[in-house]
Backbone as JSON, one array per atom type, in Angstrom:
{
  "sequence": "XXXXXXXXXXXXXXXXXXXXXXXXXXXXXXXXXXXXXXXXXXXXXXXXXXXXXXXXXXXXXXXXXXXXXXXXXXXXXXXXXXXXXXXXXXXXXXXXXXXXXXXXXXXXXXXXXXXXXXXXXXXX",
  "N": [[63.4, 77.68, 104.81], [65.04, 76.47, 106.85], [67.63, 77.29, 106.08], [67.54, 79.98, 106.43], [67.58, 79.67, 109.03], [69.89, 78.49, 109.04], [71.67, 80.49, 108.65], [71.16, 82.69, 110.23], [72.02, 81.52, 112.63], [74.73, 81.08, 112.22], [75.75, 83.65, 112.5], [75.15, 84.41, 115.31], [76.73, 82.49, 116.61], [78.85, 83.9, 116.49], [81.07, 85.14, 118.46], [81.75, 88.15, 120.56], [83.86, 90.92, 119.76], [83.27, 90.98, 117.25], [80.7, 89.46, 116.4], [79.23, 91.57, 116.45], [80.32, 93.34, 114.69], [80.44, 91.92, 112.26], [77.43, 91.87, 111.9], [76.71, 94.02, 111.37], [78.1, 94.44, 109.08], [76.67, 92.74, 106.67], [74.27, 94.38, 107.31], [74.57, 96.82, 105.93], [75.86, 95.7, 103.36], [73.37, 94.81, 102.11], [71.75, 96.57, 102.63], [72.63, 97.61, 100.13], [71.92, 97.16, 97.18], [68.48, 96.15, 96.0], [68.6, 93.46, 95.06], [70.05, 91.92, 96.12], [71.06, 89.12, 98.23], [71.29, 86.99, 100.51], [72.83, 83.83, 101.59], [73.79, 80.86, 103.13], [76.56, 79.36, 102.33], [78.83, 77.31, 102.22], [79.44, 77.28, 104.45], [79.86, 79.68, 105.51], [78.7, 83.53, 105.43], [77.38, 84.11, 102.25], [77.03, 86.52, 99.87], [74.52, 87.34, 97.58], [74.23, 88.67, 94.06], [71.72, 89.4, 92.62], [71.26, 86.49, 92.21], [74.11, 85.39, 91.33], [76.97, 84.63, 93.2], [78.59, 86.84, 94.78], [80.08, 88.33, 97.2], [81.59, 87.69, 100.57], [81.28, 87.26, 104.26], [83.54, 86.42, 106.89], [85.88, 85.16, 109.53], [89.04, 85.97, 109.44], [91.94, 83.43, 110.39], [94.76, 83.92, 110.57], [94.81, 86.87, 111.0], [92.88, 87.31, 112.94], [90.41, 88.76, 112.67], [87.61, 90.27, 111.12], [86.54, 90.22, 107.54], [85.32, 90.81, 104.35], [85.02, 89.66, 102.03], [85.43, 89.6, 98.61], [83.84, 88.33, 95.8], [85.0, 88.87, 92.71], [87.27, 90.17, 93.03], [89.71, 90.43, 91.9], [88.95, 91.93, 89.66], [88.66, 94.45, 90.69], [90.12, 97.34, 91.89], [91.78, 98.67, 94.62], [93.16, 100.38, 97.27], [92.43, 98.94, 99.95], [92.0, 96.22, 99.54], [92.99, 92.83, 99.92], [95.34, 90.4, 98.21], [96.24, 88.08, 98.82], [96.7, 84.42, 99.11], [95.19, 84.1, 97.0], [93.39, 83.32, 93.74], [91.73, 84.73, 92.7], [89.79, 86.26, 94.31], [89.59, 88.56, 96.33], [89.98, 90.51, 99.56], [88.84, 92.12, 102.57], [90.36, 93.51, 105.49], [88.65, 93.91, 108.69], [88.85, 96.09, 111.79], [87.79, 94.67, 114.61], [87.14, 96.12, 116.81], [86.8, 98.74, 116.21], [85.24, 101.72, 114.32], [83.41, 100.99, 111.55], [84.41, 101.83, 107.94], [82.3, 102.51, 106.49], [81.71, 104.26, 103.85], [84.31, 103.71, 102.36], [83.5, 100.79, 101.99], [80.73, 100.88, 101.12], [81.28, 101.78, 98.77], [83.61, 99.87, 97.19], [81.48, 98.08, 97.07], [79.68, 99.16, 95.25], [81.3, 98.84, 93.22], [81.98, 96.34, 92.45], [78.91, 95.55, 91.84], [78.62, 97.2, 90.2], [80.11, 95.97, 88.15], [78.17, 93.18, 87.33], [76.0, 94.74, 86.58], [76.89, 96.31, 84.57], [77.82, 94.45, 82.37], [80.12, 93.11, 82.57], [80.74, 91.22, 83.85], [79.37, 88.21, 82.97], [75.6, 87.67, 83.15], [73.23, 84.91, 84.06]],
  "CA": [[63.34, 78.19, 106.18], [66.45, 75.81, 107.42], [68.38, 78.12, 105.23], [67.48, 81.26, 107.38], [68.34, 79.56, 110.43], [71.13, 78.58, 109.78], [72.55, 81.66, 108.46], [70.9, 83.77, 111.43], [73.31, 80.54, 113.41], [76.2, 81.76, 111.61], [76.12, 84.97, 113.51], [74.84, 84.02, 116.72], [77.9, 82.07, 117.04], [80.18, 84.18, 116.43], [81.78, 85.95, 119.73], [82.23, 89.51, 120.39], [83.01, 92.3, 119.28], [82.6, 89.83, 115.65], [79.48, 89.62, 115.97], [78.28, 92.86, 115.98], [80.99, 93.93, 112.97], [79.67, 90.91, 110.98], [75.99, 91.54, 111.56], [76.65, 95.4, 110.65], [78.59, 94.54, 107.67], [75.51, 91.72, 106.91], [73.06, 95.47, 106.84], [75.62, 97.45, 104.66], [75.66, 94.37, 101.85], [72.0, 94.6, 102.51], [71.11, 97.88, 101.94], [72.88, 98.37, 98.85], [70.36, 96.31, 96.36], [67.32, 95.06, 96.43], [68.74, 92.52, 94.47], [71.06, 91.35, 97.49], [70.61, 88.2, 99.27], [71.91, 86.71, 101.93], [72.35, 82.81, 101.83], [75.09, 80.31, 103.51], [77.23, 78.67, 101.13], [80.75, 76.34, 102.78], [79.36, 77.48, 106.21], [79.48, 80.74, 105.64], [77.02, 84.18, 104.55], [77.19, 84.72, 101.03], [75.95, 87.54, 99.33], [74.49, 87.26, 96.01], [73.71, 89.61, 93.2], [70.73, 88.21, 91.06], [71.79, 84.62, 92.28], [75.75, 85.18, 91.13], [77.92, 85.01, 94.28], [79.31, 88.49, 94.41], [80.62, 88.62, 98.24], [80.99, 87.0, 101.84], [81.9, 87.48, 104.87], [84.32, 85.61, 107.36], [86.76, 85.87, 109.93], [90.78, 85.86, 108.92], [92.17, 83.22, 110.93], [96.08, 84.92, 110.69], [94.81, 88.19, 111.67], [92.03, 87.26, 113.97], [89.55, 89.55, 112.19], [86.63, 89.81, 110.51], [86.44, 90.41, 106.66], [85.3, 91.19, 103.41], [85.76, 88.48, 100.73], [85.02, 90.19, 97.0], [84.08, 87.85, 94.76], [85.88, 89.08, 91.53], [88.53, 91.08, 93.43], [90.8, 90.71, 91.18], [88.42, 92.91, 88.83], [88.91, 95.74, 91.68], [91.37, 97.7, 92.37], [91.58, 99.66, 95.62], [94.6, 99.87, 98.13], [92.3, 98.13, 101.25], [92.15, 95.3, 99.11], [94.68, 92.28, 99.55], [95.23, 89.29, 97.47], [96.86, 87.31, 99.61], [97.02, 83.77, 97.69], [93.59, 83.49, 96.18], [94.06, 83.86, 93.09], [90.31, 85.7, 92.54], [89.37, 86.87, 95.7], [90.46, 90.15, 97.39], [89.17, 90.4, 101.0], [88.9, 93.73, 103.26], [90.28, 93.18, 106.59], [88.59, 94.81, 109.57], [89.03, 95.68, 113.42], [86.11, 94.69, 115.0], [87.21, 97.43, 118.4], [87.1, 100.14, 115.87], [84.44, 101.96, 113.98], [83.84, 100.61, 110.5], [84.8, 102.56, 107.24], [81.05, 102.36, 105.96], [81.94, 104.96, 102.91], [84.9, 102.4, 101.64], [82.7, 99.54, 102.28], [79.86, 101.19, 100.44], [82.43, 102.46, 97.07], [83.6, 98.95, 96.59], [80.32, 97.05, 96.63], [79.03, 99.32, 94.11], [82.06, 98.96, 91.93], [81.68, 95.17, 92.13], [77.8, 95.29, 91.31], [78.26, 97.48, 88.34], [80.66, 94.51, 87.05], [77.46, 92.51, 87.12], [74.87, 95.56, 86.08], [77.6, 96.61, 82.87], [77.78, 93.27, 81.62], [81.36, 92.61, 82.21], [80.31, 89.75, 84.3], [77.88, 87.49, 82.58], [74.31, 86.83, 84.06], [72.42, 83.97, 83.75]],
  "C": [[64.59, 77.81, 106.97], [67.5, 76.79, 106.92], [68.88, 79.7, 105.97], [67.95, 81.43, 108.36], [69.44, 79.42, 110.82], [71.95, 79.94, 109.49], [72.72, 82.72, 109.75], [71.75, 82.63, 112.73], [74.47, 81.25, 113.21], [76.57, 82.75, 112.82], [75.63, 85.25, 114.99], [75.49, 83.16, 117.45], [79.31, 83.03, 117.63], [80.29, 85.09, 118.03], [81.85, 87.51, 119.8], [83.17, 90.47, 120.07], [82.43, 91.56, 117.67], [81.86, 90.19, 115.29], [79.1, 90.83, 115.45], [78.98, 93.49, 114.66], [80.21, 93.19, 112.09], [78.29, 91.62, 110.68], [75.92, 93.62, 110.68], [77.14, 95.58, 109.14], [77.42, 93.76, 106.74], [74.51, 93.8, 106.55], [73.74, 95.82, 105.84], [75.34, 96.96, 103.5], [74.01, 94.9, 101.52], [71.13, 95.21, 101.77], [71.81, 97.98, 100.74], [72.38, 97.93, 97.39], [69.7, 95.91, 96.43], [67.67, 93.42, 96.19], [69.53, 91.53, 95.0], [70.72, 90.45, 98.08], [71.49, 87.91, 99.96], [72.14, 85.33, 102.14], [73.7, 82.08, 102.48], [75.22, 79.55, 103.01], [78.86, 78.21, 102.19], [80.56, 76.69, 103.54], [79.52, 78.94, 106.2], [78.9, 82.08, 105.06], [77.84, 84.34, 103.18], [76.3, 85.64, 100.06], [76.1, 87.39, 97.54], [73.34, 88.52, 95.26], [72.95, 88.6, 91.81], [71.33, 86.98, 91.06], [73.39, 84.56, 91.93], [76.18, 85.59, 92.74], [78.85, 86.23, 94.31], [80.25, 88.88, 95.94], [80.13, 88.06, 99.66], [81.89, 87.45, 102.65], [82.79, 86.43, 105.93], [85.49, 86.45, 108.16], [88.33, 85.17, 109.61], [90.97, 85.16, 110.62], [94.01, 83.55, 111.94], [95.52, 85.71, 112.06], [93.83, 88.22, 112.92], [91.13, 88.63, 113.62], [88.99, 89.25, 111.29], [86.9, 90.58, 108.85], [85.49, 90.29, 105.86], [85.27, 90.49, 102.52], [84.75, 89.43, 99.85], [85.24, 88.98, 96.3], [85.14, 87.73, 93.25], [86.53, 90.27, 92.42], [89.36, 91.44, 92.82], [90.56, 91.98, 89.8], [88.63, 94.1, 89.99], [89.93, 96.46, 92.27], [91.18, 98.91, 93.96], [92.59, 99.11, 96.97], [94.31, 99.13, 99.93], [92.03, 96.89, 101.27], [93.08, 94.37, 99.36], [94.09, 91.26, 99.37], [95.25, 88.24, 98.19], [97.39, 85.76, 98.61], [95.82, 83.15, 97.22], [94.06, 84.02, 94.86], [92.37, 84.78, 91.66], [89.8, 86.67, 92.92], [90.12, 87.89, 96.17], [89.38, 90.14, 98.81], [90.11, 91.93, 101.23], [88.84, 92.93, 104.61], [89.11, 94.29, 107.41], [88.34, 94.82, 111.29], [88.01, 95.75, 113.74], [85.91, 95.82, 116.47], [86.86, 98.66, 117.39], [85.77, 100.5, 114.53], [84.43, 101.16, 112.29], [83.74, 101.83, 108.79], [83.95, 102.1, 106.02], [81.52, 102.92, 104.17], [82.88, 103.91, 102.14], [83.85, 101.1, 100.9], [81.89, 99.5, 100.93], [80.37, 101.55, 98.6], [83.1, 101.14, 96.67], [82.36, 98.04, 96.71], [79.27, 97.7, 95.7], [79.44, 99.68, 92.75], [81.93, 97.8, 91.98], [79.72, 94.99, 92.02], [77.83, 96.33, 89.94], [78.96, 96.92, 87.73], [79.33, 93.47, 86.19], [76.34, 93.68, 86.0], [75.9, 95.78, 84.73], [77.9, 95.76, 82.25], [78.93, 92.55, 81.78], [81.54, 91.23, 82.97], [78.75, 88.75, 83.67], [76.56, 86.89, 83.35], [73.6, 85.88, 83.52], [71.54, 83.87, 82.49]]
}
């Protein structure tokens, strides 16, 4: 139950417009498996596929925006992707003034869950 709260903390912190990108990106993740959770991991949400950490969100302290983190990024290719110097991770910036680019959003989180569903990531 502590678990819930704090996550639903997480985003009741965060400031505006943030918030509301986060908590919309937070449905998005959401809706796209049942198999999707939601838990906070290093302080912030992590989304997991069948218990593997598959994606979180966070805001870029550089850019002053909210993001995207892809687990296996580096398995993904797609040009709204950037590396930066993780050397795993690909993150999706985005402006929190401006609408969000749901369709993207939605086309890489169901090319990083069929990593997990085609085996090329091992499950438990």
């Amino acid at each position: 139950m502590n678990e819930i709260k704090d996550i639903d903390n997480f985003y009741l912190k965060q400031e505006e417009p943030f918030r509301s990108c986060l908590l919309a990106l937070k449905d998005i993740i959401l809706s796209q498996d049942a198999e999707i959770t939601n838990v906070l991991k290093y302080g912030m949400p992590f989304f997991c596929y069948k218990q593997k950490m598959f994606c979180y969100l966070w805001n870029h302290k550089k850019y002053k925006q909210p993001y995207l983190g892809m687990v296996e990024g580096t398995r993904l290719d797609h040009p709204k992707l950037i590396i930066e110097k993780r050397s795993r991770m690909k993150i999706m910036l985005f402006d929190p003034n401006e609408d969000l680019p749901i369709e993207t959003i939605e086309v890489l989180l169901k090319k990083a869950i069929n990593l997990y569903t085609s085996g090329e990531i091992k499950q438990k």
